[in-house]
N, C-alpha and C positions, 0 to 999 in steps of 0.2 A: 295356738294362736292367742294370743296377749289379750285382754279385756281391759287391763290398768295402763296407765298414763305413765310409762318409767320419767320420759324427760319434763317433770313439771314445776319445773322448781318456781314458787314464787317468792313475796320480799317485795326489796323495791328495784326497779329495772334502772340498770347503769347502763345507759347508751354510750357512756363512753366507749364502752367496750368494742363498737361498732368503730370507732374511730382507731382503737388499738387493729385493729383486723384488718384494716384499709391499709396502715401504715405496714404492717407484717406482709399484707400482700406485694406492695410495691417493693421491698427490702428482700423479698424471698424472688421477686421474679426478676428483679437487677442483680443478683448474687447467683442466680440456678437457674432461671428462664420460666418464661409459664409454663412447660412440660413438668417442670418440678414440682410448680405449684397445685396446677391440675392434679399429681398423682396425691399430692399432701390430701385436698380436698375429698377426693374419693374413697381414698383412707378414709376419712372421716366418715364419710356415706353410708361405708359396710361396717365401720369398725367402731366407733363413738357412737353411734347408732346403731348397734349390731341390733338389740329387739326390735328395732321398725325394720331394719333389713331382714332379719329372719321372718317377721311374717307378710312381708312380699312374697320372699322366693316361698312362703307355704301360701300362699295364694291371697293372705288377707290384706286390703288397704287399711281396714279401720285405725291403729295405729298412727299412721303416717298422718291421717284427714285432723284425727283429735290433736295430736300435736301442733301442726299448726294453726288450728282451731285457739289452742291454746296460747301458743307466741303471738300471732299475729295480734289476737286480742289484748295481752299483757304488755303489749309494744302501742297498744293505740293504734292500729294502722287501720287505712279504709279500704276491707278486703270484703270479697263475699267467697265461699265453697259451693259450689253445684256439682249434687252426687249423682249424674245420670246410670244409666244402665250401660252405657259403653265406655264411660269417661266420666274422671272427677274433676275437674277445670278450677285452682285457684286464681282466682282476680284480685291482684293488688293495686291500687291504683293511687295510694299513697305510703310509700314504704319509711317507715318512719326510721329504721337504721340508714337508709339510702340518706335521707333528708337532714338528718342528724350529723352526718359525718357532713357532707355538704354546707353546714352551718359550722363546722369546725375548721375542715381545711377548705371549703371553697369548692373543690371540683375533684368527686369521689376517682379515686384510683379506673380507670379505664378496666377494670380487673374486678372491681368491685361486689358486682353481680353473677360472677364466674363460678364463687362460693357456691351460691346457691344452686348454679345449673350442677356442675361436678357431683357437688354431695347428693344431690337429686339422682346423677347418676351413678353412683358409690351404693345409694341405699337401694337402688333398682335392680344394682349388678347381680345375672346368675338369675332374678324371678321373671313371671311371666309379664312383668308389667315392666314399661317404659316410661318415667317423665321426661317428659319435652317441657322445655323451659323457654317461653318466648321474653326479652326486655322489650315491652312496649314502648318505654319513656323515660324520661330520667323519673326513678325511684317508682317505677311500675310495672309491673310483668304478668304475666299469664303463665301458669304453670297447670300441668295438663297428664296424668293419668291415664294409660291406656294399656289393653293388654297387647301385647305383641301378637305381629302376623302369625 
């Protein structure tokens, strides 16, 4: 089980990049369909992320918590974590990639927020844990930690 932070890269944050991701999404689900893209993302889940994926399926969340512990803070956004005993509940209630592409092209890809539920499910695949990924709003979601039945 991991103690260190693999994905922490700081510097200074390019949101554009959030904007390239938007554009790749709608270009990959007009080309190959959101089946495609969904399987692209979850790839990503298990596999870009392989050390947060590995210590789900070995039972640990901490990994996962710190990490976005870390993005979401490095992104400016207005989030809180709540580590209960049966569930870890992220609240994001201003997503600052959501808002940011928003300000670029005006009205984020309908797909936009798929990323995050996918990879959520990508890094889960195979452990005893499930995220559930609720889009509350434009640019705000509830994402939710739990172990499976």
């Amino acid at each position: 089980m991991s103690e260190h932070l693999r994905y922490a890269e700081g510097g200074e944050v390019h949101l554009d990049f959030h904007g390239a991701t938007n554009t790749t999404i709608d270009f990959i689900i007009s080309r190959y369909g959101v089946e495609a893209m969904d399987a692209i993302f979850k790839k990503v889940g298990k596999d870009v992320y392989r050390s947060i994926h590995d210590d789900l399926v070995a039972g640990d969340t901490g990994q996962l918590v710190r990490h976005w512990r870390h993005f979401f803070s490095r992104e400016n956004c207005d989030y809180d974590i709540a580590v209960g005993d049966d569930e870890i509940v992220l609240t994001v209630r201003h997503c600052t990639a959501w808002h940011h592409v928003a300000k670029l092209v005006g009205t984020p890809s309908a797909h936009f927020c798929d990323q995050t539920s996918r990879t959520n499910e990508g890094m889960a695949e195979g452990s005893p844990f499930a995220i559930d990924t609720e889009i509350t709003g434009p640019g705000s979601c509830r994402q939710v930690i739990r172990r499976r039945a």
